[in-house]
C-alpha positions in Angstrom: 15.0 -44.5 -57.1 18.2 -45.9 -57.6 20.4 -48.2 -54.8 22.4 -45.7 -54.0 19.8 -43.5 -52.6 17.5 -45.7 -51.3 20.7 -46.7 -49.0 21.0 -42.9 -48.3 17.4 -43.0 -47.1 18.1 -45.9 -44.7 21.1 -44.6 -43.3 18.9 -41.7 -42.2 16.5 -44.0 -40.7 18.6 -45.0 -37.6 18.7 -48.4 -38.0 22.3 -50.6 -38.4 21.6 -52.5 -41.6 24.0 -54.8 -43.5 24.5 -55.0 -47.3 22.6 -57.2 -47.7 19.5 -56.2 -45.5 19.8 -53.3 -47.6 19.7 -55.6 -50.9 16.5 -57.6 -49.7 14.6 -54.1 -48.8 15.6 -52.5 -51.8 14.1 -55.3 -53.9 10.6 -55.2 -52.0 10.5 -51.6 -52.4 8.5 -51.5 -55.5 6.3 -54.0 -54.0 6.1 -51.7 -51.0 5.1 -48.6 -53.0 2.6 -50.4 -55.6 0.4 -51.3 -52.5 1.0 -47.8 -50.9 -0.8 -46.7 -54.4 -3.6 -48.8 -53.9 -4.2 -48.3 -50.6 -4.5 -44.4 -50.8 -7.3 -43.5 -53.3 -10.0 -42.2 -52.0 -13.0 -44.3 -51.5 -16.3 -43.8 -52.2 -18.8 -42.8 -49.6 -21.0 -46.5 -49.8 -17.8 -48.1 -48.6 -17.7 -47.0 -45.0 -18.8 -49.4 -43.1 -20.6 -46.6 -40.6 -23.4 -45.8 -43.6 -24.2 -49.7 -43.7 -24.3 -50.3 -40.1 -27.6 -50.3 -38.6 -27.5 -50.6 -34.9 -30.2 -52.7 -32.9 -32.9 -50.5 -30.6 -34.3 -51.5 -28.4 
């Protein structure tokens, strides 16, 4: 995605940014999206925390 765009995608977004608000976002982006890619694959079933709690009866 290229400045120009990613400016077109903030305009849409409401908010009154400057140049160079626009500059500081636009370099985090890729940062932004490698952690979306880490964050969304699916995990496997032991890490749930619900199959290794074990509540206390009493």
């Amino acid at each position: 995605m290229g400045k120009d765009e990613f400016s077109i995608i903030m305009d849409r977004t409401g908010l009154t940014l400057s140049h160079e608000q626009k500059s500081v976002l636009f370099a985090a982006y890729p940062l932004f999206q490698a952690m979306v890619a880490r964050a969304t694959p699916p995990m496997p079933r032991e890490a749930e925390p619900a199959v290794m709690f074990a509540p206390e009866v009493k």
